[in-house]
C-alpha positions in Angstrom: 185.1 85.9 129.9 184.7 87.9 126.9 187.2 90.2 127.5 189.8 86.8 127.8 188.7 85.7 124.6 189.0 89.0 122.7 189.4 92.9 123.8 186.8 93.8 121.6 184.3 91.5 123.0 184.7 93.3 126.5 184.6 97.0 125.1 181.6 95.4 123.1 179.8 94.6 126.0 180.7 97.8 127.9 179.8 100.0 125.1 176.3 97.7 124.7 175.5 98.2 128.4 176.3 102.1 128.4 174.5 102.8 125.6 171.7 101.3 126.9 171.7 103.0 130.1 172.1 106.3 128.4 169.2 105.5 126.1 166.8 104.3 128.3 167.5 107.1 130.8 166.6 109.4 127.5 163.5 108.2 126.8 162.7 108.4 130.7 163.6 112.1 130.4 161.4 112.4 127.4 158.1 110.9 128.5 158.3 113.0 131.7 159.1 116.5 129.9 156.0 115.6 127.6 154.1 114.8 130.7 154.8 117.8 131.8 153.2 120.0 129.0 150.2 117.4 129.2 148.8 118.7 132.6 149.7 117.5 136.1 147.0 114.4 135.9 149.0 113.0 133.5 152.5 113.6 135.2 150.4 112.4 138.6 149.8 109.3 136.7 152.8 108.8 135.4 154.8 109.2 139.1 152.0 106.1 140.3 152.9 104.1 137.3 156.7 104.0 138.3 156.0 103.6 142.2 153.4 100.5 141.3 156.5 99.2 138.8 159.5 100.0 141.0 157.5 98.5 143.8 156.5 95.0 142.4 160.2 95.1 141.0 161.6 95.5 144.5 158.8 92.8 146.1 160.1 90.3 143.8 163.7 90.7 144.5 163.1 90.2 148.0 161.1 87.3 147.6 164.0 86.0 145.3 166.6 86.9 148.3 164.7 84.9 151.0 164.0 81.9 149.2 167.2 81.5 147.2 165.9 81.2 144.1 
């Protein structure tokens, strides 16, 4: 819809969303490389943190699927 009302709204948005990917995907590169000088306990914990997250993530977007909600 953006994109209909004005081009710059659309490359906007694209831009917006890119960026944040790229960003995001930075800092994710960060914290592990850190990690990784602070010993493997750390980068163990880290790896558990995402599965637990990506996990419950996944749970509720199933749950979401099957009711309809």
């Amino acid at each position: 819809m953006g994109w209909r009302e004005m081009r710059a709204n659309g490359v906007g948005f694209l831009t917006g969303f890119y960026l944040s990917i790229l960003l995001s995907l930075s800092a994710i590169i960060i914290v592990f490389g850190t990690a990784r000088q602070l010993g493997p306990k750390v980068n163990r914990a880290l790896i558990g943190i995402s599965v637990i997250a990506l996990f419950c993530f996944s749970m509720y977007q199933l749950w979401r699927g099957i009711t309809g909600t």
